[in-house]
C-alpha positions as CSV (number, residue, x, y, z in Angstrom):
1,X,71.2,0.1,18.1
2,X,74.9,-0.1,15.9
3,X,76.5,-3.1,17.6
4,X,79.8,-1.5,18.1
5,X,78.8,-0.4,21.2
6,X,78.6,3.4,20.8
7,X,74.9,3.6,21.6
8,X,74.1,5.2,18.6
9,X,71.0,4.8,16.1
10,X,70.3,4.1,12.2
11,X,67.9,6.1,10.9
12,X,65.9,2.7,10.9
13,X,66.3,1.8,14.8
14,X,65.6,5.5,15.2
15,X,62.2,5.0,13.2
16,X,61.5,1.9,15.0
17,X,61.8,3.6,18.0
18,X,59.9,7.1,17.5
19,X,57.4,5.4,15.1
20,X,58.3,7.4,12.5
21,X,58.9,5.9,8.9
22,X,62.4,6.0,7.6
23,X,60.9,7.8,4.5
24,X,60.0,11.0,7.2
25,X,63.4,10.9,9.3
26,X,65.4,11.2,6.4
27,X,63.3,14.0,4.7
28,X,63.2,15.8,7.8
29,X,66.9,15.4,8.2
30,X,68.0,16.4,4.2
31,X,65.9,20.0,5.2
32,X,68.0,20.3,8.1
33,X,65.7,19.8,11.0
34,X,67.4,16.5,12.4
35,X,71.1,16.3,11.1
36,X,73.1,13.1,11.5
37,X,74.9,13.0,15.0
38,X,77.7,11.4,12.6
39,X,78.1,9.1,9.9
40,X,79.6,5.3,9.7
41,X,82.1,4.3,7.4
42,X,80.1,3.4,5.2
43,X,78.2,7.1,5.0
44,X,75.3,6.4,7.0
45,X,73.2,8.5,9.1
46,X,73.8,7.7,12.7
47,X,71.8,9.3,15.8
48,X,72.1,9.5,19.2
49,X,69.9,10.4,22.3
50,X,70.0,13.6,21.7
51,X,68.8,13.3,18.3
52,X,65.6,11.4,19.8
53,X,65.0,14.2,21.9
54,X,65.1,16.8,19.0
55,X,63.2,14.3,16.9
56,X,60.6,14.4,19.1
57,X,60.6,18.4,19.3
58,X,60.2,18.1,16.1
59,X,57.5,15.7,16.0
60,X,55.2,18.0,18.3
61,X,55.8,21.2,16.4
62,X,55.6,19.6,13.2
63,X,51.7,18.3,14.6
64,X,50.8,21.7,16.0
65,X,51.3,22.7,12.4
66,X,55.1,25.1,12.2
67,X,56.6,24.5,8.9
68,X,60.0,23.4,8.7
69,X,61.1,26.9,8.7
70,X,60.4,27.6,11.6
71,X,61.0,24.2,13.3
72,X,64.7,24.9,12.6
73,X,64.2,28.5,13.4
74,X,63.4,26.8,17.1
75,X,66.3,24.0,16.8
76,X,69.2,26.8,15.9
77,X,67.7,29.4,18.4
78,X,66.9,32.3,16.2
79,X,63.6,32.3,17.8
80,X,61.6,30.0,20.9
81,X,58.4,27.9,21.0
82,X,56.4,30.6,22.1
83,X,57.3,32.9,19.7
84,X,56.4,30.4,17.0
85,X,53.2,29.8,19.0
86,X,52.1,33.1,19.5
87,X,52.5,34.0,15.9
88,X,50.9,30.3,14.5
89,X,47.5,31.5,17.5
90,X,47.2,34.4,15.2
91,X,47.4,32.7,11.8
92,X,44.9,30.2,12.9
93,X,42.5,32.9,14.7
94,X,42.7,34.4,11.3
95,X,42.1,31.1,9.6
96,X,39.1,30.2,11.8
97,X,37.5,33.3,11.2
98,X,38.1,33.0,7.4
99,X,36.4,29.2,7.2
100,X,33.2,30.5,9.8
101,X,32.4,33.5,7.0
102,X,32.7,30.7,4.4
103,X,30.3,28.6,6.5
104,X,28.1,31.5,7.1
105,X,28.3,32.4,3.4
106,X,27.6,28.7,2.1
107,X,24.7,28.5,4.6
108,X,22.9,31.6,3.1
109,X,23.3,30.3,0.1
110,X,21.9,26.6,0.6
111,X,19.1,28.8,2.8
112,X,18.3,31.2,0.0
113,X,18.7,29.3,-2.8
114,X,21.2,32.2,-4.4
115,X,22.3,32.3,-7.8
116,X,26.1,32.4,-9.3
117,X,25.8,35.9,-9.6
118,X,24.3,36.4,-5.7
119,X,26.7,34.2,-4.3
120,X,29.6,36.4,-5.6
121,X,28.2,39.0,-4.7
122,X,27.5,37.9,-1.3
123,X,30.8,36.5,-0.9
124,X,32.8,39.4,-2.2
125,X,30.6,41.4,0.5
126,X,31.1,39.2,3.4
127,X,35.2,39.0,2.7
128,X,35.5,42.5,2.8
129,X,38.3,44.0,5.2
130,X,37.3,45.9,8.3
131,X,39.0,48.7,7.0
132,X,36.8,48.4,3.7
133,X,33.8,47.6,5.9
134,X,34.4,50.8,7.9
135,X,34.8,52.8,4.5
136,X,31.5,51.4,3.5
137,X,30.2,52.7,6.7
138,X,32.2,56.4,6.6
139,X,31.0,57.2,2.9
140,X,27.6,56.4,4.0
141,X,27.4,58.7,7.0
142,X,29.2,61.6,5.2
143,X,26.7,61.7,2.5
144,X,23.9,61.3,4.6
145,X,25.2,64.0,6.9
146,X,27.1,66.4,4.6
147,X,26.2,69.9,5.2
148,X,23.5,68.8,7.8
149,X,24.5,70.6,10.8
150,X,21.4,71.1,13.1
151,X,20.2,67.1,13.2
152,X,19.7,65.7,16.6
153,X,23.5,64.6,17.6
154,X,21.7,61.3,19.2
155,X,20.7,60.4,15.5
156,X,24.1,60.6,14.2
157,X,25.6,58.3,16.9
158,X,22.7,55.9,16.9
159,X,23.4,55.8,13.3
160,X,27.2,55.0,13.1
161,X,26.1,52.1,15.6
162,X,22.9,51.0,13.5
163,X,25.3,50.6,10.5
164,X,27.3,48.1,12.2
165,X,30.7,46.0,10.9
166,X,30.5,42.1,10.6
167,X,31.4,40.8,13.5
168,X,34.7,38.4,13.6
169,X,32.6,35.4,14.5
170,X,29.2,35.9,12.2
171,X,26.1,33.7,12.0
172,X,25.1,32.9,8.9
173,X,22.1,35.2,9.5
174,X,24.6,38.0,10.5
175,X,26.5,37.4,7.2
176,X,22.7,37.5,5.1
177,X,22.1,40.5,7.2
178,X,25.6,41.8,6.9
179,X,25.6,41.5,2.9
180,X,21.8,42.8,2.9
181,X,22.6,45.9,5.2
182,X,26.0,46.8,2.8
183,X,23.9,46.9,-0.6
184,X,21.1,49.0,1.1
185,X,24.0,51.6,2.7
186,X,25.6,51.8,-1.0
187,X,22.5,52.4,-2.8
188,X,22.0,56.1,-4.2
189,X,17.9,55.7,-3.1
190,X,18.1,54.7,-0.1
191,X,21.0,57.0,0.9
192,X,18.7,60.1,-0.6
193,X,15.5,58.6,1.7
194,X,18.0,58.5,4.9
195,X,19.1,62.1,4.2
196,X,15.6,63.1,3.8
197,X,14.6,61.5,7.4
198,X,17.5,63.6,8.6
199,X,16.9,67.0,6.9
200,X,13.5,66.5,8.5
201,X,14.8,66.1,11.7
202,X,17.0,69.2,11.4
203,X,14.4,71.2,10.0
204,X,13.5,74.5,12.0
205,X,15.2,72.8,15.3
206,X,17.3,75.5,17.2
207,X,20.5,75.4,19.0
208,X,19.2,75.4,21.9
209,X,17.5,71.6,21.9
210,X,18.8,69.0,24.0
211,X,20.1,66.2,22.1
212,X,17.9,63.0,22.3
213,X,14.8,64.7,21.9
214,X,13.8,62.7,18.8
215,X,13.8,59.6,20.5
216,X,11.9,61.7,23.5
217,X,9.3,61.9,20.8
218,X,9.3,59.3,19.5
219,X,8.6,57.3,22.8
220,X,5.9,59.2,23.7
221,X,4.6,59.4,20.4
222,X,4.4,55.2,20.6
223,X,3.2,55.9,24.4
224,X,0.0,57.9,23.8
225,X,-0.7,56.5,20.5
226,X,-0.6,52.7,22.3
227,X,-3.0,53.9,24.6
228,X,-5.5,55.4,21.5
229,X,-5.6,52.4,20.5
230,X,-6.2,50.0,23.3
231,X,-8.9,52.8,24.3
232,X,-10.4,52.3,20.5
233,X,-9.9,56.1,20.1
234,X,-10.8,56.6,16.1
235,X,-7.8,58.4,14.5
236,X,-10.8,61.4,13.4
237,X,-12.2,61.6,17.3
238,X,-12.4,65.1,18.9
239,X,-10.4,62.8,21.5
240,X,-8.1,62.2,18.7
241,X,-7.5,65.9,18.1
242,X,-6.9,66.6,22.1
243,X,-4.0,63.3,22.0
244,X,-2.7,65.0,19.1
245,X,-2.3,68.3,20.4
246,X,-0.8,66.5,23.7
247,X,2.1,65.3,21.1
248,X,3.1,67.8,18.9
249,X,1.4,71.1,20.8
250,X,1.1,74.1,18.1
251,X,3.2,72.5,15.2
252,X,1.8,72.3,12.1
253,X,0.3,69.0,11.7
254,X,1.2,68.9,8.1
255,X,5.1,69.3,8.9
256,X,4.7,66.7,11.7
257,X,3.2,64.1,9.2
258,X,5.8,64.8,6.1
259,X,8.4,64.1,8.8
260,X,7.0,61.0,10.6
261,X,6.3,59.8,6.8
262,X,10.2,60.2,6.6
263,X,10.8,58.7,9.7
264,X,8.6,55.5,8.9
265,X,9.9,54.9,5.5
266,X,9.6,51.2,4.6
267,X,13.3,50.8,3.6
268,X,14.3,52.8,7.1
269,X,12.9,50.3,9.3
270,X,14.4,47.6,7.2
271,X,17.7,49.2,7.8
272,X,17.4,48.9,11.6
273,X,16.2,45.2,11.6
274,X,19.3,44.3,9.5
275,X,21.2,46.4,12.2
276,X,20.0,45.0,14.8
277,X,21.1,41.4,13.4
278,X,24.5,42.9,12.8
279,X,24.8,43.5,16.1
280,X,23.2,40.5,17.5
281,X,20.4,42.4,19.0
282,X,16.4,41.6,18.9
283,X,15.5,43.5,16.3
284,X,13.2,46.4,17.3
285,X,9.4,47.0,17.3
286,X,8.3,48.7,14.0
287,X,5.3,50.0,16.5
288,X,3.2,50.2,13.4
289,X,-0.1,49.9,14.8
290,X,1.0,53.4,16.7
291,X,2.5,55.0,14.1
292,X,-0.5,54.1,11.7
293,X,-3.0,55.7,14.3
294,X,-0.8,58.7,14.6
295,X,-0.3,59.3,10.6
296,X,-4.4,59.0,10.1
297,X,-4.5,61.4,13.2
298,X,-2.9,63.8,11.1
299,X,-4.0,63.5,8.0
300,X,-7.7,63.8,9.5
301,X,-6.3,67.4,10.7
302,X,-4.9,67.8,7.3
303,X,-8.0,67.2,5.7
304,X,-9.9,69.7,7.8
């Protein structure tokens, strides 16, 4: 304290008291955030108790991370702590979710060993926007759809949910199964094998069919083949025939194989495991065993 008995502060009692160095006092007071409660004769800084109080203000805001901007923003009263807060939450939430994709991303790479070229890739992918994410996912379902009136509605929905967005706080399997999932939706083969699965489904199937009778089908389907096969039915039985017929009653078995061949695909069945990782779900049951019993089934008809 200045010894002619006003009670006011150097900027070096000031530091001595806060804990501050001089070297941060006077920077913070050249930008305006602590100005000089007045000045000696000689033109030195000199503070008073209200300028510990701010200094301290400033201290906290300065450690919560506000610029200087906005610390004097909240010392003039153009705006109030909470405003400053509110929008320095959403900065950070946006920062935190930036540094868990680049943990996610740098932990598929380390996991899978990726090259320059993947890990750009994968990167590029996994910083995507939500609104390029969703574009992704809208340019996907209108090609796969277009023109394709009569599918089962319960397919399209399930669809928009199988190609799911990446999450704001991924997994680095989520990101590997995000960045696997995006190059499989974009790609021209797999896209014509999808809209193949669908055409089939929409193939001869009337107005009049309740949605969600696909998935009816395919239930059972996985139902009475499961059975076949714990009985040790033989795919070319007369038993076989009488299960078939059970399933798919008077449809041509041919038809019923080229579409459950669709259904099956290899790459279709990859696309709902990487879904199902998206959207932090067990991925499903292939059911192969059942659908393998079911596909010789037919072809045994076929054959006849």
């Amino acid at each position: 304290m200045t010894d002619d008995g006003t009670g006011l502060l150097t900027i070096g009692e000031l530091a001595r008291a806060t804990g501050l160095s001089v070297r941060t006092i006077r920077y913070w007071s050249d930008e305006g955030a602590l100005p000089p409660a007045t000045r000696s004769a000689g033109g030195y800084r000199l503070y008073d108790a209200g300028s510990v109080a701010r200094l301290e203000l400033v201290r906290t805001l300065r450690e919560l991370g506000l610029g200087l901007t906005d610390v004097r923003r909240v010392l003039t009263g153009e705006t109030t702590v909470a405003r400053v807060a509110a929008a320095h939450v959403a900065a950070l939430d946006a920062q935190i979710r930036s540094l868990k994709v680049t943990r996610a991303v740098l932990s598929t790479v380390a996991r899978r060993g990726s090259t320059a070229e993947e890990t750009t890739l994968m990167n590029k992918l996994a910083r995507l926007s939500t609104a390029e994410r969703r574009r992704i996912i809208e340019d996907f379902m209108a090609e796969v759809f277009d023109g394709i009136d009569t599918a089962d509605p319960d397919i399209r929905t399930r669809l928009r949910f199988a190609a799911a967005d990446l999450p704001d706080d991924p997994t680095p399997e989520q990101v590997d199964a995000w960045v696997e999932l995006a190059e499989l939706i974009q790609d021209p083969e797999f896209r014509a094998t999808m809209r193949r699965m669908i055409e089939c489904n929409a193939a001869d199937r009337g107005p009049d069919v309740p949605a969600g009778s696909s998935l009816w089908f395919m239930s059972r389907l996985v139902r009475l083949a499961g059975g076949a096969v714990g009985d040790g039915v033989a795919p070319d039985s007369p038993r076989a025939s009488g299960l078939l017929r059970e399933l798919i009653g008077d449809a041509d078995p041919a038809a019923v194989l080229e579409r459950l061949a669709a259904a099956t695909h290899v790459r279709l069945a990859r696309y709902r495991v990487l879904s199902a990782i998206v959207n932090g779900l067990e991925p499903p049951s292939a059911h192969e065993e059942e659908f393998g019993w079911v596909v010789a089934a037919l072809e045994s008809q076929v054959a006849r």
